[in-house]
ChimeraX commands (.cxc) that place a marker at each C-alpha (Angstrom):
marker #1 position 0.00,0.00,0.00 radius 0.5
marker #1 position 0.92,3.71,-0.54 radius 0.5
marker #1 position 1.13,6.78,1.80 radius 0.5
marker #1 position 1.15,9.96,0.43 radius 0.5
marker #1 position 3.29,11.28,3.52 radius 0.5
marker #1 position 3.14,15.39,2.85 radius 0.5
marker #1 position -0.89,14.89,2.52 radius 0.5
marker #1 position -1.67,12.53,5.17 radius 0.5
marker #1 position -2.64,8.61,5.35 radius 0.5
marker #1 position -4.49,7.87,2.20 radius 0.5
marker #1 position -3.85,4.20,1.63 radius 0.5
marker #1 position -4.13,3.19,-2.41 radius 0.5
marker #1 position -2.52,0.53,-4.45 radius 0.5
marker #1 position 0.61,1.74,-6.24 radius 0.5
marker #1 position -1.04,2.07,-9.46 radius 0.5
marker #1 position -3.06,4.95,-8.06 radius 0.5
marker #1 position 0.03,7.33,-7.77 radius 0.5
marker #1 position -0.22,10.77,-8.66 radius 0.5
marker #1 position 0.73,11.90,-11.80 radius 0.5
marker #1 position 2.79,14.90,-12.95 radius 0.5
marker #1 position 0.77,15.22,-15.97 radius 0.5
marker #1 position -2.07,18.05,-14.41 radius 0.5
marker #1 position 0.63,20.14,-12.49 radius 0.5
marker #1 position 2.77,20.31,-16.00 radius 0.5
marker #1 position 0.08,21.27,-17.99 radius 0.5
marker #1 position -1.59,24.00,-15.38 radius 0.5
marker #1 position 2.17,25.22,-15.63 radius 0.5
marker #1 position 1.93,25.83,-19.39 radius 0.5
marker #1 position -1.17,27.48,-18.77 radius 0.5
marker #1 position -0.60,29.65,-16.20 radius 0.5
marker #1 position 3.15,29.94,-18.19 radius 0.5
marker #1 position 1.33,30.99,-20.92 radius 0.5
marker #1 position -1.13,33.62,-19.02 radius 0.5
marker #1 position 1.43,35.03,-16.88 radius 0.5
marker #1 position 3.55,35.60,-20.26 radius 0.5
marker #1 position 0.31,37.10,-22.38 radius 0.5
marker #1 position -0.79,39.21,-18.98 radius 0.5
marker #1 position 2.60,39.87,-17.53 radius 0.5
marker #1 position 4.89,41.09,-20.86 radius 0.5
marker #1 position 2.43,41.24,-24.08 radius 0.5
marker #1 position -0.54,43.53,-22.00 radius 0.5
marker #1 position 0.84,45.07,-18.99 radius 0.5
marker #1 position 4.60,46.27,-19.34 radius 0.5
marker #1 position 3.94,46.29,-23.19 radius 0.5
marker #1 position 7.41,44.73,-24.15 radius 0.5
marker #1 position 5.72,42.77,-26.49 radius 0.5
marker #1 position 3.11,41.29,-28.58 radius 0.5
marker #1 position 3.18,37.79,-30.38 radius 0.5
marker #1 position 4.08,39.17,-33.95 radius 0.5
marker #1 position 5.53,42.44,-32.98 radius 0.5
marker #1 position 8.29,41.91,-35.27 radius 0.5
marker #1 position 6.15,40.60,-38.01 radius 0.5
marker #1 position 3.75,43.37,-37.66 radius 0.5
marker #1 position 5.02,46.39,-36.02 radius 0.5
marker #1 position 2.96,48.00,-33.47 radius 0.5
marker #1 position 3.74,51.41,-35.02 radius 0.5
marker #1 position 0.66,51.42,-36.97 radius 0.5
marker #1 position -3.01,50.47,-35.86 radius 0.5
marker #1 position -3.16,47.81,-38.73 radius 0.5
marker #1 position -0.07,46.47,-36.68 radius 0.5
marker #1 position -1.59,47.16,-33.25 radius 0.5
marker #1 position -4.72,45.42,-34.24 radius 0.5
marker #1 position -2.83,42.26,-36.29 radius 0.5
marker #1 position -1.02,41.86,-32.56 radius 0.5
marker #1 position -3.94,42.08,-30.16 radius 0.5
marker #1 position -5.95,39.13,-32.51 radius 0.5
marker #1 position -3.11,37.68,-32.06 radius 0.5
marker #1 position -2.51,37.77,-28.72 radius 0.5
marker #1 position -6.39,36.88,-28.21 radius 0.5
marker #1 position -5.47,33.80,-29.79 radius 0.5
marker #1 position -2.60,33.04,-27.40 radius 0.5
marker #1 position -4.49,33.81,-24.52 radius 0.5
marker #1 position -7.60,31.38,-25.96 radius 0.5
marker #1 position -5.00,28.78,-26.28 radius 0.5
marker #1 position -3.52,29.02,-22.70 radius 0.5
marker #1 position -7.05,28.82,-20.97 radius 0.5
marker #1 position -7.79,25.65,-23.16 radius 0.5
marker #1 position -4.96,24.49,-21.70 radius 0.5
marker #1 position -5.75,25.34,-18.32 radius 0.5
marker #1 position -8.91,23.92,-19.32 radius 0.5
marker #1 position -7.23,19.89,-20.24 radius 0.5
marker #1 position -5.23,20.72,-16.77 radius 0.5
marker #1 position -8.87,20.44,-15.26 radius 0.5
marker #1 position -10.30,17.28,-16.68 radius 0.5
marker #1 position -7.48,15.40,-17.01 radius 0.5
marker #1 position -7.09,16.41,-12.78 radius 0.5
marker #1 position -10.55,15.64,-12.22 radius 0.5
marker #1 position -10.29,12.10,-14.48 radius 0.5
marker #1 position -7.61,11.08,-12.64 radius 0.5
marker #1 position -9.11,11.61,-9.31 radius 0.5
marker #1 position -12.03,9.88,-10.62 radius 0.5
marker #1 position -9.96,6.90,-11.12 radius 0.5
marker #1 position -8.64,6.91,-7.92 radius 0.5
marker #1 position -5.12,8.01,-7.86 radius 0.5
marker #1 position -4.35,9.70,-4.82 radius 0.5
marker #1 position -3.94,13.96,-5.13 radius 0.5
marker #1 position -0.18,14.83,-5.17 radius 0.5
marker #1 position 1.37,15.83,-2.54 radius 0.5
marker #1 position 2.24,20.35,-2.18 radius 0.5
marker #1 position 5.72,19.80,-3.25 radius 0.5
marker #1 position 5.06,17.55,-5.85 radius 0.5
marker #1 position 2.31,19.49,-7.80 radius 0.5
marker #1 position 3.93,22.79,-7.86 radius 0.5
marker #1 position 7.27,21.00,-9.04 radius 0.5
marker #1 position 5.04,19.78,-12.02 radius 0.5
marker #1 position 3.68,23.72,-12.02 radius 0.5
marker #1 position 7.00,25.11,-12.37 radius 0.5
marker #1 position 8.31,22.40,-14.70 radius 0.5
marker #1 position 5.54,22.75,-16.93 radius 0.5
marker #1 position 5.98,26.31,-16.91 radius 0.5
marker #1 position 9.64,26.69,-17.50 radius 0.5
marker #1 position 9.32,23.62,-20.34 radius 0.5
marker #1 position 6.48,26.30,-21.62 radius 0.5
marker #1 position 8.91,29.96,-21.39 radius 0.5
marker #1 position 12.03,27.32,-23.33 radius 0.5
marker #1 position 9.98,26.39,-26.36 radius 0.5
marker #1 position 8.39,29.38,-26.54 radius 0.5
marker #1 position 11.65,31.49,-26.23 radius 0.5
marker #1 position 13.59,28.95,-28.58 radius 0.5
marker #1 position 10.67,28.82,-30.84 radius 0.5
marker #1 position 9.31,32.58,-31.15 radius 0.5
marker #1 position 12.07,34.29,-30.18 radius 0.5
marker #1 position 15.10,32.84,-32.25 radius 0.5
marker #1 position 13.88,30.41,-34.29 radius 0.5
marker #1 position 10.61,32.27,-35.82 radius 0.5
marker #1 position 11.63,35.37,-34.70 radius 0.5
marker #1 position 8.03,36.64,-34.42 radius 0.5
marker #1 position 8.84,38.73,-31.25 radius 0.5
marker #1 position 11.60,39.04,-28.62 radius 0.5
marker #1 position 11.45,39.72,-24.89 radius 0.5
marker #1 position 12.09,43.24,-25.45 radius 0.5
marker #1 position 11.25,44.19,-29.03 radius 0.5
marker #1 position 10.80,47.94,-27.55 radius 0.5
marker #1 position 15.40,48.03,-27.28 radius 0.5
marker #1 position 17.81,47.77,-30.08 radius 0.5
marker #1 position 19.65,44.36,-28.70 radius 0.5
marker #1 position 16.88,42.22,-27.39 radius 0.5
marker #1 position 19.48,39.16,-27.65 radius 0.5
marker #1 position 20.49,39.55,-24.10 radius 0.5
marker #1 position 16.75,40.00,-23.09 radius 0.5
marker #1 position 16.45,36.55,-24.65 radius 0.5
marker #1 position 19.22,34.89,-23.53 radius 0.5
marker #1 position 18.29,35.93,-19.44 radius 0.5
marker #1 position 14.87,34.35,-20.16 radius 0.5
marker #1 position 16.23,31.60,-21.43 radius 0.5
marker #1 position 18.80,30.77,-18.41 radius 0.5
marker #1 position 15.24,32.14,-16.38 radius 0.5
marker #1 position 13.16,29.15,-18.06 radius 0.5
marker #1 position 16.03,26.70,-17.56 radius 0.5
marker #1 position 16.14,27.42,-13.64 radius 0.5
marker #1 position 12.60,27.27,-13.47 radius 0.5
marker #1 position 12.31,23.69,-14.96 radius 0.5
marker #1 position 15.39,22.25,-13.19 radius 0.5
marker #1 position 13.79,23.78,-9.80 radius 0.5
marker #1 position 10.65,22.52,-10.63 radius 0.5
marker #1 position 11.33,18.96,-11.67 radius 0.5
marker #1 position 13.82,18.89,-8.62 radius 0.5
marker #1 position 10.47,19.88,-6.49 radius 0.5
marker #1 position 8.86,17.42,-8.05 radius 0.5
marker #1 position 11.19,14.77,-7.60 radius 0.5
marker #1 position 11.92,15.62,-4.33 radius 0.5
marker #1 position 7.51,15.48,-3.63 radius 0.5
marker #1 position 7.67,12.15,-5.33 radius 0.5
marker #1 position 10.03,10.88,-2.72 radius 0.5
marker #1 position 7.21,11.52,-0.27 radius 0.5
marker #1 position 4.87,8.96,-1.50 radius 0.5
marker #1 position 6.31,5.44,0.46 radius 0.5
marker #1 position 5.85,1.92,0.87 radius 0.5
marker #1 position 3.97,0.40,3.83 radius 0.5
marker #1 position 2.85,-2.77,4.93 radius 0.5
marker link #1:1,2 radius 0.2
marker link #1:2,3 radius 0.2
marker link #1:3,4 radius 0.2
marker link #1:4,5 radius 0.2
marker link #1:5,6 radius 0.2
marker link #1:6,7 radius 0.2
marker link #1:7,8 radius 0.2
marker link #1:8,9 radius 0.2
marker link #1:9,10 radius 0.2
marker link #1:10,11 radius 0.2
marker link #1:11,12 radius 0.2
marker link #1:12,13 radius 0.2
marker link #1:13,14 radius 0.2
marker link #1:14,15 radius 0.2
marker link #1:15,16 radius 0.2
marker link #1:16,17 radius 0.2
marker link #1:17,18 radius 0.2
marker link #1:18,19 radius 0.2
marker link #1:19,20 radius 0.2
marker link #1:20,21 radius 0.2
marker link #1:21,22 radius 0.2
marker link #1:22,23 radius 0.2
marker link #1:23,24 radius 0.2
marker link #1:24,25 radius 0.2
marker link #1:25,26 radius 0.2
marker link #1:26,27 radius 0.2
marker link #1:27,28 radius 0.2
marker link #1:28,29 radius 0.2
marker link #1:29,30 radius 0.2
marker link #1:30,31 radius 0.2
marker link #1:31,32 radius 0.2
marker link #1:32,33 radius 0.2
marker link #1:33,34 radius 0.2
marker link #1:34,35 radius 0.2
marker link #1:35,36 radius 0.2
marker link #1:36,37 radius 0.2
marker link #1:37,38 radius 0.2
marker link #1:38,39 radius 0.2
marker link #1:39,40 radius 0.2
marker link #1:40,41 radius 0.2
marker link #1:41,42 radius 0.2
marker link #1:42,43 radius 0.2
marker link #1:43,44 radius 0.2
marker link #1:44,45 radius 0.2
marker link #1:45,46 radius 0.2
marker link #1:46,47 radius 0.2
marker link #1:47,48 radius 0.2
marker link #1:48,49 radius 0.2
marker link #1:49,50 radius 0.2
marker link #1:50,51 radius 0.2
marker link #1:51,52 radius 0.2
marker link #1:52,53 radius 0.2
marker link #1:53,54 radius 0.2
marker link #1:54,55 radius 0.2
marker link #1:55,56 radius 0.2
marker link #1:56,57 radius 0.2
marker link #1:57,58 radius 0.2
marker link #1:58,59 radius 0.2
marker link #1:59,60 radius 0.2
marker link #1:60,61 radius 0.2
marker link #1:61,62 radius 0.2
marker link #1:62,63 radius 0.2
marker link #1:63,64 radius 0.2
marker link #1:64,65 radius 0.2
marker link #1:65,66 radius 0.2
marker link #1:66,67 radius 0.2
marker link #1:67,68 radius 0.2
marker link #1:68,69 radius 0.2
marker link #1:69,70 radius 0.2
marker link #1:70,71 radius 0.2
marker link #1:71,72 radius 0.2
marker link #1:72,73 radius 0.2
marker link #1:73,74 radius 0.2
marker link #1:74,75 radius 0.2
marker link #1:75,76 radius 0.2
marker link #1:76,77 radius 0.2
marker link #1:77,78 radius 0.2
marker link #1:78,79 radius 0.2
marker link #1:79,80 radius 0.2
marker link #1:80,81 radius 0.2
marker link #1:81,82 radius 0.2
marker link #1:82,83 radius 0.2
marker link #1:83,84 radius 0.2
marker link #1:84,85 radius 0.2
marker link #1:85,86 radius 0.2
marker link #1:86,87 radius 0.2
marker link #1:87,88 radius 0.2
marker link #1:88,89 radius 0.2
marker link #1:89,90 radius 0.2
marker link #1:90,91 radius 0.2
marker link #1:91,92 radius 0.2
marker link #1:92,93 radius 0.2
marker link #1:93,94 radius 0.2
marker link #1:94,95 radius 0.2
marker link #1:95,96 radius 0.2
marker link #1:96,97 radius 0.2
marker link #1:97,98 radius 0.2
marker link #1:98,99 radius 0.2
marker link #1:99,100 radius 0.2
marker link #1:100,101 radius 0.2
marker link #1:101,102 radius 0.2
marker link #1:102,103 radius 0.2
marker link #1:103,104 radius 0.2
marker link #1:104,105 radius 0.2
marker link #1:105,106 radius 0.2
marker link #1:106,107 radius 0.2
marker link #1:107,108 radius 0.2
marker link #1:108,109 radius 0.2
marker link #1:109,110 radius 0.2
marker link #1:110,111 radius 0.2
marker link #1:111,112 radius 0.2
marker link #1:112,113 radius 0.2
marker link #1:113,114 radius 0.2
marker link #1:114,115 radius 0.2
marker link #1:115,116 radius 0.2
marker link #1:116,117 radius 0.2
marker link #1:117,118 radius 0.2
marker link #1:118,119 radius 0.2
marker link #1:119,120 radius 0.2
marker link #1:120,121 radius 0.2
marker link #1:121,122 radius 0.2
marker link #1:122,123 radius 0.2
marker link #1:123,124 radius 0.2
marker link #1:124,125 radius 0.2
marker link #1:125,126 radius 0.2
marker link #1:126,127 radius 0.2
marker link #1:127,128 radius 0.2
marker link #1:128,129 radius 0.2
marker link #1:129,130 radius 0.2
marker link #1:130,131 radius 0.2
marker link #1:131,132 radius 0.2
marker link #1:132,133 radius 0.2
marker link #1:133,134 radius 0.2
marker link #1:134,135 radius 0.2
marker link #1:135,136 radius 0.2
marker link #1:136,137 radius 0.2
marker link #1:137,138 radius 0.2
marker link #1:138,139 radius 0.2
marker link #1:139,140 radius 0.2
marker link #1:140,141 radius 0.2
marker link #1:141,142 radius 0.2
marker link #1:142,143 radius 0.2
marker link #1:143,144 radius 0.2
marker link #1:144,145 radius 0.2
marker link #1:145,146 radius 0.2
marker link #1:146,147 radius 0.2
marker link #1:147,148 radius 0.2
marker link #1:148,149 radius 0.2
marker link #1:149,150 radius 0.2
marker link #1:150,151 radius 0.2
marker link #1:151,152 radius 0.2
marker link #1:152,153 radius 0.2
marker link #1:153,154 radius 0.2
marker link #1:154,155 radius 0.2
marker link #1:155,156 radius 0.2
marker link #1:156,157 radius 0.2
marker link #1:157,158 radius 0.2
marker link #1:158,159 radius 0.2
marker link #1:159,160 radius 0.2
marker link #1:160,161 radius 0.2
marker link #1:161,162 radius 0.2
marker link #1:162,163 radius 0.2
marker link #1:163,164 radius 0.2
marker link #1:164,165 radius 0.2
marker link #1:165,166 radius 0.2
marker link #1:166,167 radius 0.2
marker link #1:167,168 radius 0.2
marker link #1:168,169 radius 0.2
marker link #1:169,170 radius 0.2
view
């Protein structure tokens, strides 16, 4: 039997583990939102195709809020999966993970989400940078980068660390 020690005595069989799977993909989401909210909306550094469509014009202004609409639609389906696949799984009796172990999988999730997205829009595409408002966003890039990187290998070392809670008993 399983104990899930950081949430109490909850026997189950060892097939009804938690999974990492909900935490990782509420950390994409919330990744995602705290990205759209945080740098596209509020300090205005950019917008998903600012350097497709410049911002300096309203056809450009109005090209990167549909496309940040679209973003944010994306990230709350996500959120959305996060849900029913954490609901499913309690259905089917796997035990709720334990503090440490869920936001691990949050902050894994969300520093897998800031890597692609950084390698992916930012130097591969190049449909925006970090800071498309300065005239070197490289370095902007590269410090969210090593950010992203710290945030998964912190959060998949939480998570690890949370999985080590869950222990045989007899």
């Amino acid at each position: 039997m399983v104990v899930d020690a950081d949430a109490g005595a909850a026997p189950s069989t060892p097939a009804a583990r938690p999974s990492p799977a909900p935490g990782l993909l509420s950390g994409i989401g919330f990744g995602g939102f705290v990205d759209g909210i945080l740098l596209h909306q509020m300090l205005q550094w950019h917008h998903m195709v600012s350097d497709v469509e410049p911002t300096t014009t309203v056809a450009g202004l109005e090209a990167n809020t549909l496309a940040d609409g679209f973003f944010h639609a994306v990230t709350w389906c996500v959120l959305v999966v996060a849900s029913v696949v954490t609901i499913r799984q309690w259905r089917a009796g796997r035990l709720a993970p334990s503090r440490r172990f869920h936001l691990g999988a949050v902050l894994a999730g969300w520093g897998a989400f800031n890597l692609v997205e950084g390698l992916v829009d930012h130097q591969l595409l190049g449909i925006h940078h970090v800071r498309d408002d300065l005239g070197a966003p490289l370095a902007w890039d590269l410090g969210f980068l090593v950010v992203s990187a710290a945030l998964l290998l912190a959060g998949w070392g939480l998570l690890r660390r949370g999985s080590g809670t869950l222990r045989r008993t007899r």
